[in-house]
SETORNU-652882 format. One line per field, with one value per residue: residue number from 0; x, y, z of N, C-alpha, C in turn; residue in three letters. Coordinates in pm, whole numbers, plus 50000, padded with zeros to 5 digits. Last residue first. Example, Ala and Ser with C-alpha at 12.3 -4.5 7.8 and 13.67 -1.06 7.14 Angstrom:
2
seq <- [1:0]
neast <- [51285:51319]
nnorth <- [49775:49431]
nup <- [50708:50780]
caeast <- [51367:51230]
canorth <- [49894:49550]
caup <- [50714:50780]
ceast <- [51290:51320]
cnorth <- [50003:49670]
cup <- [50787:50780]
type <- [SER:ALA]
REM end
This chain:
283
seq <- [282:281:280:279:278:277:276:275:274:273:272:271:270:269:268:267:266:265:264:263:262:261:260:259:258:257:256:255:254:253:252:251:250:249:248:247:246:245:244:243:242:241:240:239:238:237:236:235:234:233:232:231:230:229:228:227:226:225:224:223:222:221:220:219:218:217:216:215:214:213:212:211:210:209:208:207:206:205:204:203:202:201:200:199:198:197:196:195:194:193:192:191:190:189:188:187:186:185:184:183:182:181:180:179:178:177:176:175:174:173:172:171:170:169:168:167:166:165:164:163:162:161:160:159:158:157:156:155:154:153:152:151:150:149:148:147:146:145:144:143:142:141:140:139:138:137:136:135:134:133:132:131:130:129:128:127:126:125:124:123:122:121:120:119:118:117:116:115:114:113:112:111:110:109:108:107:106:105:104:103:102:101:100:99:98:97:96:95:94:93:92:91:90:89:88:87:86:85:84:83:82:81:80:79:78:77:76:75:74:73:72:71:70:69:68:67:66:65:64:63:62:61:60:59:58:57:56:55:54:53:52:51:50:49:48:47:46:45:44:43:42:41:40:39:38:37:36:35:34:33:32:31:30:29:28:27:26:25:24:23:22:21:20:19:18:17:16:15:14:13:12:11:10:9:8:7:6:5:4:3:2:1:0]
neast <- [14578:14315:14037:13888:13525:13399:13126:12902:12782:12538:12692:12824:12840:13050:13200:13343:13605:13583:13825:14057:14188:14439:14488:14565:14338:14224:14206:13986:14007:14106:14016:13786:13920:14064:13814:13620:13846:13811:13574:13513:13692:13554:13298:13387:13520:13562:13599:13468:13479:13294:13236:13237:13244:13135:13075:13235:13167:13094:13256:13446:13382:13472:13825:13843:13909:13701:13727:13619:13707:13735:13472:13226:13164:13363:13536:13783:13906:14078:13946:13869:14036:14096:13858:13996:14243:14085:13940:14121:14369:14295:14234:14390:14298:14187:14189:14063:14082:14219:14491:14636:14924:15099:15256:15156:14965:15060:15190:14970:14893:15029:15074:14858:14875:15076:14901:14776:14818:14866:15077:15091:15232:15114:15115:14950:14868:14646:14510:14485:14361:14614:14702:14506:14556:14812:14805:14605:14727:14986:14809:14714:14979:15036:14887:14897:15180:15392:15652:15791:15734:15470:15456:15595:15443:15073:14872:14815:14597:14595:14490:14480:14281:14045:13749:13448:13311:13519:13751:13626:13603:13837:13992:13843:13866:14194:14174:14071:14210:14438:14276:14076:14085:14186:14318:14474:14703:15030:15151:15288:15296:15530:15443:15113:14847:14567:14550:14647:14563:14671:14779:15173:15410:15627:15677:15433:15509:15760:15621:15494:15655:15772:15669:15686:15473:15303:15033:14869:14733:14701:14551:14596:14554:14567:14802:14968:15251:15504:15595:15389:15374:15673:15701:15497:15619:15844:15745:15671:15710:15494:15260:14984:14759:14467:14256:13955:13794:13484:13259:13166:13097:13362:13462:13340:13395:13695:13664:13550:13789:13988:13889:13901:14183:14256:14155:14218:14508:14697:15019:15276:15443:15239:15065:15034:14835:14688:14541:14431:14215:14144:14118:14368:14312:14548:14566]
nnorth <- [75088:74895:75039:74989:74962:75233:75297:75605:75883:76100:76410:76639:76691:76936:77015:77272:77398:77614:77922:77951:78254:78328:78666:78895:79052:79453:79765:79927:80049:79920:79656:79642:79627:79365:79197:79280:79160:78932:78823:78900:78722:78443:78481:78480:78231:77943:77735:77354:77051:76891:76562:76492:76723:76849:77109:77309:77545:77682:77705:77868:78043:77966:77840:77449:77100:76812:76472:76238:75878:75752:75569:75669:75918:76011:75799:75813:75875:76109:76266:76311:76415:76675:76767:76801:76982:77198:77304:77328:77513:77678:77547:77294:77003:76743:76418:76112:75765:75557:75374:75159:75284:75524:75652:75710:75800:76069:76115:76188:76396:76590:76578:76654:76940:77026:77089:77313:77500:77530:77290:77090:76849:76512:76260:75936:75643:75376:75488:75461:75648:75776:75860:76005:76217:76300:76409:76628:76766:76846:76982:77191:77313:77413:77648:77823:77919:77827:77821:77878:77626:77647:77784:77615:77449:77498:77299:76921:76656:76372:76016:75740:75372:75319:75424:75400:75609:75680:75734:76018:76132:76197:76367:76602:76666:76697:76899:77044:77039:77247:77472:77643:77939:78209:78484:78602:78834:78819:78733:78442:78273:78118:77991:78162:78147:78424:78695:78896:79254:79486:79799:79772:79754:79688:79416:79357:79413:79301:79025:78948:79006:78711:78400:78137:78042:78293:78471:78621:78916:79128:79425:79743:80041:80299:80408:80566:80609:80618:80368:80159:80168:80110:79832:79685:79728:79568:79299:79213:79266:79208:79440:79605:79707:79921:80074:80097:80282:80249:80158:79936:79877:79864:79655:79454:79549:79454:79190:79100:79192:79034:78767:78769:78838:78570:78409:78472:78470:78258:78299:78243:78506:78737:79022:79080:79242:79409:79678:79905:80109:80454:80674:80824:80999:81162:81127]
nup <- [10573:10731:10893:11243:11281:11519:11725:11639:11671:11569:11535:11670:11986:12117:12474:12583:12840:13122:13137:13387:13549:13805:13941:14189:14351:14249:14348:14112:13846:13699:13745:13557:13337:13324:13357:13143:12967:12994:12977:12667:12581:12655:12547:12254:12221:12369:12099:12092:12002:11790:11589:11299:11048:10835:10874:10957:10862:11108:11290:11349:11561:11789:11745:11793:11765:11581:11480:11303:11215:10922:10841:10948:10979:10732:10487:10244:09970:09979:09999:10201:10314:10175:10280:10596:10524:10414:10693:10851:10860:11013:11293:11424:11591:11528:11594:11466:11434:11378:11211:11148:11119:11236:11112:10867:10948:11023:10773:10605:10724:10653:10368:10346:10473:10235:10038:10092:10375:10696:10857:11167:11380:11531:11657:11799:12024:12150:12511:12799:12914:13017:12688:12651:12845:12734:12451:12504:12699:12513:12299:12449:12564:12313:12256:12443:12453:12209:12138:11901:11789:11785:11549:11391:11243:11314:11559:11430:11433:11629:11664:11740:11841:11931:11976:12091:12155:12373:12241:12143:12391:12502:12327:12389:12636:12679:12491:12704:12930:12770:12713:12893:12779:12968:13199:13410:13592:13806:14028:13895:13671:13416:13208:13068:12902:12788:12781:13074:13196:13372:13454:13588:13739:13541:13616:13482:13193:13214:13208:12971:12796:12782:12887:12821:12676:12495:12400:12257:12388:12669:12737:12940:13042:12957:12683:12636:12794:12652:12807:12772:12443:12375:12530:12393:12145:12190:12209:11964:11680:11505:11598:11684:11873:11888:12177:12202:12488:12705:12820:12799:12583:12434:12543:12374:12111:12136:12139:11917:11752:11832:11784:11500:11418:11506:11360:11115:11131:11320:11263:11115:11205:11404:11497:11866:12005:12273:12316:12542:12629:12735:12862:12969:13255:13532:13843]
caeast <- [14538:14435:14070:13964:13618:13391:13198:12939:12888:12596:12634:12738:12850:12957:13187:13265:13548:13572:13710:14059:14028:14434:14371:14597:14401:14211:14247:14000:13899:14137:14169:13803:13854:14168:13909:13593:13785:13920:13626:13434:13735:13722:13308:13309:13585:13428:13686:13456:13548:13365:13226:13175:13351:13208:12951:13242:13241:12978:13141:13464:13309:13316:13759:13891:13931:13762:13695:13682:13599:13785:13652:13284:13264:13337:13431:13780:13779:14160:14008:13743:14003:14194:13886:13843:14223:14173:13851:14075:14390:14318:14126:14429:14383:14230:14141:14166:14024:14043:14443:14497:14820:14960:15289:15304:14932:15019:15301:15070:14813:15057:15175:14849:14772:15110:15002:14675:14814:14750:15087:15059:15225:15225:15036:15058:14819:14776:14514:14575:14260:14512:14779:14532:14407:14741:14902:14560:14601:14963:14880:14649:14867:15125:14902:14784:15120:15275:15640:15757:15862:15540:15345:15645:15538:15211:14910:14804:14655:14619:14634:14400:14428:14142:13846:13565:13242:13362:13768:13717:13496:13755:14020:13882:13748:14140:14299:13993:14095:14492:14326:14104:13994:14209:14168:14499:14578:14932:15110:15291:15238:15498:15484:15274:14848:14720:14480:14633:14532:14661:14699:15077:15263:15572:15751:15425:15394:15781:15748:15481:15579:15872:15628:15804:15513:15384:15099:14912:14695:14762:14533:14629:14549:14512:14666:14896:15119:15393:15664:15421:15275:15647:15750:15457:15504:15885:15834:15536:15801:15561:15386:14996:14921:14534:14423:14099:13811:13663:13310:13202:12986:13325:13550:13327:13263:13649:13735:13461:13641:13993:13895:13744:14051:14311:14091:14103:14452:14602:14917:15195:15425:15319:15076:15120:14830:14870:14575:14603:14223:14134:14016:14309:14325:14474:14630]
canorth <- [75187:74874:74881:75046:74862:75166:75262:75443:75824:75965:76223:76680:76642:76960:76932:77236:77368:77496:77849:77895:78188:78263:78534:78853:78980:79298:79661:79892:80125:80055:79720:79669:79747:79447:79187:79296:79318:78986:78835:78985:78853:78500:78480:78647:78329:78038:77813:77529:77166:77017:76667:76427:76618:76672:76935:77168:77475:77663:77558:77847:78119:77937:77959:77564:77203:76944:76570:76376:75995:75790:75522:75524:75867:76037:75873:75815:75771:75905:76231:76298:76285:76536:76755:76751:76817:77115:77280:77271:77369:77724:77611:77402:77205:76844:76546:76219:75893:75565:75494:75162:75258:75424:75564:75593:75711:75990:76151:76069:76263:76598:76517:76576:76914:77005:76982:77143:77471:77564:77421:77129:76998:76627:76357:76046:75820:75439:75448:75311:75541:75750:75745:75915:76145:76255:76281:76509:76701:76746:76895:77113:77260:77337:77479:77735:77791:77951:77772:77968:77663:77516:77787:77775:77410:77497:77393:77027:76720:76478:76088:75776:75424:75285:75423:75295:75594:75621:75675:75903:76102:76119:76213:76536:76604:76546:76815:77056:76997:77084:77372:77518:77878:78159:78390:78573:78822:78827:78900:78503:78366:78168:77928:78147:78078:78258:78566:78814:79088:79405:79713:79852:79793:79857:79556:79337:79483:79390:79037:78986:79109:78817:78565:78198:77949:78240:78455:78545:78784:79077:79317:79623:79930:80288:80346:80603:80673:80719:80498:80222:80212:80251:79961:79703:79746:79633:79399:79291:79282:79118:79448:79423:79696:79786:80114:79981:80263:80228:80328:79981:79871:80006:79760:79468:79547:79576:79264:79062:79226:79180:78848:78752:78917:78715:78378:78508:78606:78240:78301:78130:78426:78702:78932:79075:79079:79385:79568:79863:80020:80368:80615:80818:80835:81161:81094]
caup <- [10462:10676:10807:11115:11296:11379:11707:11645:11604:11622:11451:11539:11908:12137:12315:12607:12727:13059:13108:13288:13522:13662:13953:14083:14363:14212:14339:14285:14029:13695:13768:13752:13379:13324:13466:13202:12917:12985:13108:12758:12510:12716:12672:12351:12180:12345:12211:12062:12079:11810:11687:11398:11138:10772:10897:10993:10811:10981:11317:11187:11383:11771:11747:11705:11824:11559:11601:11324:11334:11044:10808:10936:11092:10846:10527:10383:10023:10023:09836:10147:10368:10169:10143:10521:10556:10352:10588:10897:10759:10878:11196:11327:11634:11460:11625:11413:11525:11325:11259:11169:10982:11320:11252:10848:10897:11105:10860:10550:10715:10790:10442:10279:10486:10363:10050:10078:10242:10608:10782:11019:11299:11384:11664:11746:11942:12111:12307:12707:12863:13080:12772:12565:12777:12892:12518:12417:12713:12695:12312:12402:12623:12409:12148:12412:12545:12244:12259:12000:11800:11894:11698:11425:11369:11220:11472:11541:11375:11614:11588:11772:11774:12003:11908:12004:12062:12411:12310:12062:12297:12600:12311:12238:12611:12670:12474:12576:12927:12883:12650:12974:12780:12900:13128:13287:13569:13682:14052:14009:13678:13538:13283:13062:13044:12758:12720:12930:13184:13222:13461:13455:13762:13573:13676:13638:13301:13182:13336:13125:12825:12842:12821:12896:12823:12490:12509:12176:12346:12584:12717:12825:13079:13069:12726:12581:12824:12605:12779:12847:12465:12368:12588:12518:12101:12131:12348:12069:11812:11568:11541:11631:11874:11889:12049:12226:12299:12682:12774:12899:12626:12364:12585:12541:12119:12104:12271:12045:11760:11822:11930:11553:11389:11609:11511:11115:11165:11226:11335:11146:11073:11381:11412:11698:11949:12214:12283:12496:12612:12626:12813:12834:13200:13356:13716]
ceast <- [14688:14461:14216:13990:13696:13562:13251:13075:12880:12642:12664:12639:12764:12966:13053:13223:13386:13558:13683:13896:14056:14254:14388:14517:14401:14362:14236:14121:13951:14044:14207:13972:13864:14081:13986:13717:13727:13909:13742:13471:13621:13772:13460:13327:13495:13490:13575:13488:13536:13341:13337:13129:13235:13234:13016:13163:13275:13070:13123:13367:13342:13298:13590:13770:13926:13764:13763:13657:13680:13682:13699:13404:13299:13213:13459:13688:13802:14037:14014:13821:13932:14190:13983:13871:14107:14197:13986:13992:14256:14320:14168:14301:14426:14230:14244:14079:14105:14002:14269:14449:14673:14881:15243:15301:15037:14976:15198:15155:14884:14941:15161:14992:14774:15019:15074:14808:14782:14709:14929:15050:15155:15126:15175:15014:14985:14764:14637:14559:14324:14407:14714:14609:14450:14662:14858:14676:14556:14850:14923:14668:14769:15044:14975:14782:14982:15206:15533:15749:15883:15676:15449:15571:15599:15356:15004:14851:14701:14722:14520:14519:14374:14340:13986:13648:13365:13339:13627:13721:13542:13626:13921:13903:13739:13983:14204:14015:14032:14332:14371:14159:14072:14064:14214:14354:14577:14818:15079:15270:15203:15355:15478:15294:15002:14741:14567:14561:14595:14608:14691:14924:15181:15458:15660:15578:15393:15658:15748:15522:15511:15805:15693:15732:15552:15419:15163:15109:14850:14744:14615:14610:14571:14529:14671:14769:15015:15300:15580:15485:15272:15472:15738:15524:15430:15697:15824:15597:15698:15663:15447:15161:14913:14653:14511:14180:13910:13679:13432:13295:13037:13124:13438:13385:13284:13481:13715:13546:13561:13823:13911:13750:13949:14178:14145:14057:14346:14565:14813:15067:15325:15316:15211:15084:14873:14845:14656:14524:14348:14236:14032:14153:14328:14459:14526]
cnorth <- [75184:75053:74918:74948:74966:75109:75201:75419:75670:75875:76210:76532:76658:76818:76932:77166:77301:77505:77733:77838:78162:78187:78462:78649:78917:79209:79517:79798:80125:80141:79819:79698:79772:79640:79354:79316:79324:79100:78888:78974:78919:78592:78481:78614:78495:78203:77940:77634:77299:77060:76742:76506:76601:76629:76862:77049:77340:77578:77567:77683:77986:77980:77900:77692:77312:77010:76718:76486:76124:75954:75599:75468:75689:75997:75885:75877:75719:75826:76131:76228:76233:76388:76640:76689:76721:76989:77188:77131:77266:77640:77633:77442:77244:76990:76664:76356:76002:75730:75549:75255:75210:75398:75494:75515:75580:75870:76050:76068:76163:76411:76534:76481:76754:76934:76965:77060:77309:77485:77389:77280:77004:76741:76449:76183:75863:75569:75462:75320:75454:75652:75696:75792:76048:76196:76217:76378:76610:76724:76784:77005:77183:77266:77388:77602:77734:77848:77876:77953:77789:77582:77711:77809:77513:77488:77377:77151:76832:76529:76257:75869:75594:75302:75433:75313:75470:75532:75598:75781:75992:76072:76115:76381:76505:76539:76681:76920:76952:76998:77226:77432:77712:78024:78350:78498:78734:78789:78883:78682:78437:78271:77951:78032:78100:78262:78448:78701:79002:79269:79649:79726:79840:79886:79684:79434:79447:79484:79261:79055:79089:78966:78653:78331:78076:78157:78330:78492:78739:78946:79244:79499:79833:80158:80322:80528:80651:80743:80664:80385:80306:80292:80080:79843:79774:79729:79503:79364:79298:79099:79305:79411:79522:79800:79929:80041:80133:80218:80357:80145:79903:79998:79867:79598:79546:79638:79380:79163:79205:79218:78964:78780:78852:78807:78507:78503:78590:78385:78272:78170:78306:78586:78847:78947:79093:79209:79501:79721:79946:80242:80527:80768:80867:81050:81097]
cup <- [10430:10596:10790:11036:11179:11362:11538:11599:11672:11539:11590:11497:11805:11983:12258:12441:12679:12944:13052:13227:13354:13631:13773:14053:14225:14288:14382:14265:14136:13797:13768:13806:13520:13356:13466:13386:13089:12989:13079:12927:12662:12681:12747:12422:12256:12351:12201:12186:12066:11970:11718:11515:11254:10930:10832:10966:10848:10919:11170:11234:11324:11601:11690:11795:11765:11719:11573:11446:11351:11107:10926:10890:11063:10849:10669:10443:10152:09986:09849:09987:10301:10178:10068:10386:10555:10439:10468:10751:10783:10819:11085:11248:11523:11518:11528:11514:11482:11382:11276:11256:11048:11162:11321:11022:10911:11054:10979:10700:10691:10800:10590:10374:10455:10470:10142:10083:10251:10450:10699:10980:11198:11348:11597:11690:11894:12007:12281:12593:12741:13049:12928:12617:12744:12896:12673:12479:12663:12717:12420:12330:12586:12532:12225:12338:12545:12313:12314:12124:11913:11959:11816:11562:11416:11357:11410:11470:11427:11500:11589:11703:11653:11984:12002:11969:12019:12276:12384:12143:12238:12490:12420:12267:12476:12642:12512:12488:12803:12838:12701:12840:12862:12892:12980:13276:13421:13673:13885:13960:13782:13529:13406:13196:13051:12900:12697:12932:13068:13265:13347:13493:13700:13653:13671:13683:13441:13234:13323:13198:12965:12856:12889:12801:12874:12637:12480:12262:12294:12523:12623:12899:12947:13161:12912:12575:12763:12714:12729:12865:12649:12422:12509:12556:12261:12168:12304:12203:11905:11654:11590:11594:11768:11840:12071:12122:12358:12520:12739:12943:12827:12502:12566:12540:12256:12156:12227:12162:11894:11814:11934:11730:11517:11562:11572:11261:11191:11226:11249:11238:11218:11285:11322:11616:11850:12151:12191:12490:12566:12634:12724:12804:13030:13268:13603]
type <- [UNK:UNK:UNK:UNK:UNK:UNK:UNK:UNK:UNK:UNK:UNK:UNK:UNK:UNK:UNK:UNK:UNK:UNK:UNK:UNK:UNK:UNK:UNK:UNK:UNK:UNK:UNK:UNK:UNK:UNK:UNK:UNK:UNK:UNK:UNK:UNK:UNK:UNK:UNK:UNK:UNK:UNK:UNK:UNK:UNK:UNK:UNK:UNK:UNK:UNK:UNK:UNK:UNK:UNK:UNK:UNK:UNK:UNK:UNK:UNK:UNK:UNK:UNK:UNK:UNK:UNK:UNK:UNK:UNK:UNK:UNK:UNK:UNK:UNK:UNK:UNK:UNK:UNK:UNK:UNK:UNK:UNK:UNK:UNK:UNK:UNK:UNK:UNK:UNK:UNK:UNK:UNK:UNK:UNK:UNK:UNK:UNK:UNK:UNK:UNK:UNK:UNK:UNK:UNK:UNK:UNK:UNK:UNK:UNK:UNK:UNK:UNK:UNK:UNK:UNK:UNK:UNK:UNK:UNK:UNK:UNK:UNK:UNK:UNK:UNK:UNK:UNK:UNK:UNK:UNK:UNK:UNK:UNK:UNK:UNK:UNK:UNK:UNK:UNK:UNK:UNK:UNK:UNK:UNK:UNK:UNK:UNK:UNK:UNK:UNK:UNK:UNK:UNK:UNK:UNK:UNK:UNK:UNK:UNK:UNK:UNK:UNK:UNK:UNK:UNK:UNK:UNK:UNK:UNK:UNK:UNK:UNK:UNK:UNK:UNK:UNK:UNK:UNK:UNK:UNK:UNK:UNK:UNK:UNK:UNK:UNK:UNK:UNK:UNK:UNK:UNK:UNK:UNK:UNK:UNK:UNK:UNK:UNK:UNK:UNK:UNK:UNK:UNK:UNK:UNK:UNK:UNK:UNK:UNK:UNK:UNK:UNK:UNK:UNK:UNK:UNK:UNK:UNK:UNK:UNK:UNK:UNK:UNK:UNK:UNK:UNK:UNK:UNK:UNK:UNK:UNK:UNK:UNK:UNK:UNK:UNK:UNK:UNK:UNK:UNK:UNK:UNK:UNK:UNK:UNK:UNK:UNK:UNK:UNK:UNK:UNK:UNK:UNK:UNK:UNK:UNK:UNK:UNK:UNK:UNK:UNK:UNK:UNK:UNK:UNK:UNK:UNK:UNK:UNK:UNK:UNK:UNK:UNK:UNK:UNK:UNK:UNK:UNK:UNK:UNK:UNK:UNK:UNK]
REM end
C-alpha cells in the first residue's frame, strides 16, 4: 500500500476552545512528526466527523491524531471501525482497541487541592473552563473537576466550583458566584488559561493579596507560566511530552502492531512562595 507520508491532525476549533493551547500542540506535534520524517495535514473544522470521514475516504493521511476528545467520542468509534492508525489526546468513556495519552487531570485536580490543604486552607473554590467545555462533555475539564471534588471531600474542605468565560466581566462574576457560596473562601484553583491573567487583575481590584488573602493555584498549558508570578503555585500540562508520545505511539503503528494502551502522564506542581497558612477574613 502507498503511504502518503503524512500525519492527520484533527483539532477543530470549536466556540470556547482556547486556541492559544490548540496552537501550542499543533506545534509541538508538528516539530515530532517533522524529526520523524512525517508532514502533519491539520484538520480544524468544528465538524470534526465531518473532517475524520473525508480524510478516511480520500486517503490522504497515514495515520491521525486526535485532540479535543470529548467522554462519548464519536470519531473514535469511526477509526476503530476503519482500522485506521490513531492515537488521541483525551481520555473518552470508552476505550476498548484505542490508543490515548493524555496528561493525569483526575490527579492534577487533586495535587491542586492536596497543596491548599497543606499550606491551611480549609474552604476552597475552582475556577473552571467556559461552560460550553462542560456542555460538550470534553473529558479533560471533566476530569479535573472529579479530582478537585475527590480531593476535597477526602481531606473534609469545604469547595465550590463555577465555569468561566475569558472576558473581565465574567471573570468578576465567576468570583462573585464562589464567594456568595463560601464567603471565607481562602484557596482558589484556576483551569482556564484565557481568564487566567483577568482573574489575577480582579483579585488584585478586591484588595485581595496572594497568598495572604487568597492562595492561587493555577492548572494550565507549560507557555502561559510567564504570566503567573501573582499565583502561589502551578500545575503544568506538559504540552511536548504528550504531543511527542502521541506522535511517537500513532508512528509505530505504521510498522508493527501496537496493543491498544491508555498512558496518562503525571502531573507535576510546581511551587512559586512559600506559602503559609493564612487566617480568611469575611468578604
Amino acid at each position: 500500500m502507498t503511504r502518503s507520508g503524512t500525519l492527520g491532525l484533527f483539532a477543530p476549533l470549536r466556540d470556547a476552545v482556547d486556541r492559544a493551547v490548540i496552537m501550542r500542540f499543533i506545534s509541538e506535534i508538528n516539530a515530532a512528526a517533522r524529526l520523524r520524517g512525517y508532514n502533519v495535514l491539520l484538520f480544524t473544522d468544528p465538524d470534526a466527523e465531518r473532517d475524520i470521514e473525508h480524510a478516511l475516504e480520500r486517503g490522504l493521511v497515514d495515520a491521525s491524531i486526535v485532540m479535543d476528545v470529548e467522554t462519548r467520542e464519536s470519531r473514535a468509534e469511526s477509526l476503530h471501525s476503519a482500522g485506521h492508525p490513531a492515537v488521541l489526546i483525551g481520555l473518552p468513556e470508552r476505550v476498548a482497541g484505542l490508543h490515548c495519552v493524555d496528561m493525569n487531570f483526575f490527579l492534577a485536580g487533586d495535587l491542586a487541592v492536596d497543596y491548599l490543604a497543606k499550606v491551611g486552607h480549609q474552604r476552597i473554590g475552582l475556577v473552571g473552563s467556559p461552560e460550553l467545555v462542560y456542555q460538550r462533555g470534553t473529558s479533560y475539564a471533566r476530569r479535573l473537576i472529579e479530582g478537585f471534588q475527590r480531593g476535597a471531600r477526602a481531606r473534609r474542605l469545604q469547595y465550590c466550583w463555577t465555569p468561566c468565560g475569558p472576558s473581565g466581566d465574567r471573570a468578576a462574576q465567576s468570583l462573585d458566584a464562589l464567594f456568595r457560596r463560601l464567603p471565607m473562601l481562602s484557596g482558589l484553583v484556576v483551569h482556564n488559561e484565557a481568564a487566567l491573567s483577568v482573574l489575577l487583575l480582579e483579585l488584585k481590584r478586591r484588595g485581595l493579596r496572594n497568598p495572604q488573602d487568597i492562595c492561587v493555584v493555577s492548572v494550565g498549558a507549560d507557555y502561559h507560566l510567564t504570566a503567573e508570578s501573582a499565583v502561589s503555585a502551578s500545575v503544568t500540562i506538559p504540552v511536548r511530552e504528550i504531543s511527542d508520545v502521541a506522535v511517537e505511539t500513532v508512528v509505530a503503528q505504521l510498522s508493527s502492531h501496537l496493543e491498544p494502551e491508555v498512558r496518562l502522564l503525571s502531573p507535576r506542581l510546581v511551587s512559586r512562595d512559600a506559602v503559609s497558612a493564612v487566617s480568611a477574613r469575611p468578604r
